[in-house]
N, C-alpha and C positions, 0 to 999 in steps of 0.2 A: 431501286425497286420500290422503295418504300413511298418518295415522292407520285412514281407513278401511277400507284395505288390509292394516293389522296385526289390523283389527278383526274381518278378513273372515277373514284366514288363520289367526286360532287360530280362532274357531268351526269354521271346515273344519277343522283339524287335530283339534281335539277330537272332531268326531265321527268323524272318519277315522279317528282311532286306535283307538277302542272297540271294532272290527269281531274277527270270530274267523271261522273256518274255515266252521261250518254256516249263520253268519248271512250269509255271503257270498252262499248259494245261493237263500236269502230274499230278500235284496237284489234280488239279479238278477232273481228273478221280479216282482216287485214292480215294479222298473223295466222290466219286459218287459210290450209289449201285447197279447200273445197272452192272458194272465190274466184280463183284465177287459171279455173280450167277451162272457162271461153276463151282467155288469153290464151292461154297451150294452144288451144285448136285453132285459133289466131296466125299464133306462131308457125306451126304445121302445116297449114293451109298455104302459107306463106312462102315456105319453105321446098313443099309441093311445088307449085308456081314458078319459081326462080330457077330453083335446080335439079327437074322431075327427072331424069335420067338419074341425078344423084343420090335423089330421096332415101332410100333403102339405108348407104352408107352413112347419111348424116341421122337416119332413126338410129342405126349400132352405135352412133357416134354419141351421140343425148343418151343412151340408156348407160356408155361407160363410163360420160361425162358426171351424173348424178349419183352414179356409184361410188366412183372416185370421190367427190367432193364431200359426200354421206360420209361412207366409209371412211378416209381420212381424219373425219370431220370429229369424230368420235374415239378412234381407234390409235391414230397419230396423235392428235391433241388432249383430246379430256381424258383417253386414259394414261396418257404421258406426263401431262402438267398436272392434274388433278384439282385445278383450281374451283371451289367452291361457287355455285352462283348465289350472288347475290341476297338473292329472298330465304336462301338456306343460313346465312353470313351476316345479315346487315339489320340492326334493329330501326321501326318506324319510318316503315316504307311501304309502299303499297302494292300488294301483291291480288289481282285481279280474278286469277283463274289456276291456281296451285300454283307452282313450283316446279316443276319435271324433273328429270335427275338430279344427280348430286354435283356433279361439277358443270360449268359453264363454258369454258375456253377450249375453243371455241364457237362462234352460234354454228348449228349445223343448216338452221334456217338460212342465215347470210349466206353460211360456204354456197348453198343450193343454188339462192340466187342469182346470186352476182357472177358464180360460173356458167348459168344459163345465161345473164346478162351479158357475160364477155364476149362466151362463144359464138351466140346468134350476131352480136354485133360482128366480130370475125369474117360469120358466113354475109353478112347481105352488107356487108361495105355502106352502112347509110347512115350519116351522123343523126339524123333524126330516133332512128334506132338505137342507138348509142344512147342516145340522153336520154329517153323515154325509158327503155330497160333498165337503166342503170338509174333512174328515178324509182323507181319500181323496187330494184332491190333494197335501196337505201331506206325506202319507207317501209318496210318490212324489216327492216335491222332495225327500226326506230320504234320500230312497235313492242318489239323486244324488250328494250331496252324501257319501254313506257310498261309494260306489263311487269317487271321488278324481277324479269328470269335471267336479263344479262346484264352486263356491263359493258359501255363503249366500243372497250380494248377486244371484247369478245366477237363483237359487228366487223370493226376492225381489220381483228385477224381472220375470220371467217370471208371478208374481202378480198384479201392477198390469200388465201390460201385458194379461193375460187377463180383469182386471178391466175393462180401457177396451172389449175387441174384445166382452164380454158385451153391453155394454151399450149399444155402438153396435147392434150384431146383435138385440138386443131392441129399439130403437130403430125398425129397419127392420121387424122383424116384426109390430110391433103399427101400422103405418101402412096406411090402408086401399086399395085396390088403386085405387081413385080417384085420389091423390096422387101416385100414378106418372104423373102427366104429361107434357107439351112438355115442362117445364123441366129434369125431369130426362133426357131424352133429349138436349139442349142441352147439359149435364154431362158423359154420357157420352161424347157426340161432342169435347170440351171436351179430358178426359183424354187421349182415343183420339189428337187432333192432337196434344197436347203429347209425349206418348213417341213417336211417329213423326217428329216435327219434332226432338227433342231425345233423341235414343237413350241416349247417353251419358252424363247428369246421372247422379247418387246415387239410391237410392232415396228416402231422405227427400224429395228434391225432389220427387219423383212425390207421396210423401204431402202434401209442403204445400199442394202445389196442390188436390190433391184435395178436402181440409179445407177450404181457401180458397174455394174452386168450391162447396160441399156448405154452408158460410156463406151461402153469397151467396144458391145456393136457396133454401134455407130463410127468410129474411128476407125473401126477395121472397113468397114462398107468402103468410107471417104477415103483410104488408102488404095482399095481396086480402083478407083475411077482415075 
């Protein structure tokens, strides 16, 4: 752990240090979401277009995609690991525009991204889309990591973690409205007693079960057919 830790803090350092005056103001824009709400309606328009009978489903689908990856983002990870960011941790480094929370791991900006990036790749099957999105979130984990609020490992994981909630979230959205049965109201009701019975627990806890519970459907489903 310890290696990994040195391995983390020169990459951050290296890119930390590269920074200059005008490239700050890039940065910040970059890592700001007020910039890439043409993109959204880009995206949307897009999406519109391709699969307007489906539109409706793939909006609930983006709104539980972002929540997921949010939520996760914070709840599973930073309050779980509690890993310091960097500008909180690290002397003679350059810190831009504050600091934000206490811990960093990991980025919730990345989880955002690169889960937006996955999923829309998913839905329009276009490698050009693919590279361009995933451009997109990369240089935004990198602005991050240029503003002195993350570390690498924080982009990183916030990658794979946006990786896993795309592809549950596709997962869910390509299931036909059939398959919402008994069984998954069984689940939901399942979940709903376990956090009212058990307030208290981690949020991991909540996930394993969930995971556990969402196993069990599903094997029972694939045994009727």
């Amino acid at each position: 752990m310890e290696s990994l830790q040195k391995i983390d803090e020169y990459f951050f350092r290296l890119i930390n240090s590269t920074g200059w005056e005008q490239m700050d103001e890039v940065m910040l824009l970059i890592s700001s979401k007020w910039l890439w709400i043409p993109l959204y309606i880009f995206i949307l328009y897009t999406l519109y277009k391709t699969y307007p009978k489906q539109f409706l489903k793939i909006l609930f689908s983006l709104g539980l995609l972002i929540f997921l990856a949010d939520f996760g983002s914070v709840h599973l990870f930073k309050e779980v690991f509690q890993r310091p960011r960097p500008c909180h941790f690290l002397e003679g480094i350059r810190i831009v525009d504050g600091c934000g929370g206490p811990f960093g791991f990991i980025s919730s900006h990345a989880a955002n991204s690169f889960a937006i990036a996955f999923f829309i790749s998913l839905l329009l099957r276009r490698y050009w889309w693919f590279v361009n999105l995933f451009s997109w979130a990369v240089l935004i984990g990198f602005s991050r990591v240029y503003l002195g609020v993350h570390y690498p490992f924080d982009i990183l994981g916030g990658m794979f973690w946006g990786l896993f909630v795309s592809l549950l979230v596709y997962y869910i959205y390509k299931m036909k409205l059939k398959d919402f049965d008994f069984l998954w109201f069984i689940w939901l009701a399942l979940v709903c007693i376990w956090n009212f019975v058990w307030p208290e627990v981690p949020a991991i806890a909540d996930v394993i079960v969930a995971v556990v519970l969402s196993l069990g459907v599903i094997a029972t489903k694939n045994r009727k057919k």
